[in-house]
C-alpha positions in Angstrom: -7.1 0.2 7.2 -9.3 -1.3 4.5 -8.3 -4.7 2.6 -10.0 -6.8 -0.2 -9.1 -7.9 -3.8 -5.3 -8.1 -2.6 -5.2 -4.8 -2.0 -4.4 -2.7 1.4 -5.5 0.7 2.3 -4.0 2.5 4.7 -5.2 6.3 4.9 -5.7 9.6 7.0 -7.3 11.2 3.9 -8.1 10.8 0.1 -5.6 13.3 -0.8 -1.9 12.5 -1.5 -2.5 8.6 -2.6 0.0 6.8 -3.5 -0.1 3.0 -4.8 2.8 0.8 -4.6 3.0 -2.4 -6.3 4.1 -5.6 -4.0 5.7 -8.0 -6.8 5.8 -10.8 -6.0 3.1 -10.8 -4.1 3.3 -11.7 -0.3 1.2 -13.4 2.4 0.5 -10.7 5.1 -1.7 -11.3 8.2 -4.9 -9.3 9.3 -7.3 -10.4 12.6 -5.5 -13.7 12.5 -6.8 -14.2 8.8 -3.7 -14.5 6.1 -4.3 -12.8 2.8 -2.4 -12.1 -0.3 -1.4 -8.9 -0.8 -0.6 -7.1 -4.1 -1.3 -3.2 -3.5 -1.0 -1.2 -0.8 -2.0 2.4 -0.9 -1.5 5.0 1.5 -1.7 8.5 2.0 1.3 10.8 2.5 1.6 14.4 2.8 4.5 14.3 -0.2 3.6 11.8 -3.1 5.9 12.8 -5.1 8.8 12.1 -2.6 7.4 8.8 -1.8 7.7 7.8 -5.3 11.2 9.0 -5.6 12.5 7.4 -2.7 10.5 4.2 -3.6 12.0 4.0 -7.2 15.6 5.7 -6.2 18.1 3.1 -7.2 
């Protein structure tokens, strides 16, 4: 896991990325430090169903 810039990443691999957009944005807690957190990025083996599910109302 890698953090800064109120963004999180949370990857195996830089293939299949996917960005999702925390709005509002929330207080989140990493090594007993709180943070703000506005992205978080992770890598999937599907993208594309990630996103669907994600916007799927």
């Amino acid at each position: 896991m890698h953090f800064g810039f109120g963004r999180w990443l949370v990857n195996g691999s830089r293939k299949g990325l996917v960005a999702l957009t925390i709005d509002p944005p929330e207080q989140a807690k990493m090594w007993k430090k709180s943070m703000t957190v506005r992205e978080l990025w992770v890598s999937v083996t599907d993208p594309d169903a990630l996103v669907t599910a994600c916007t799927a109302k």
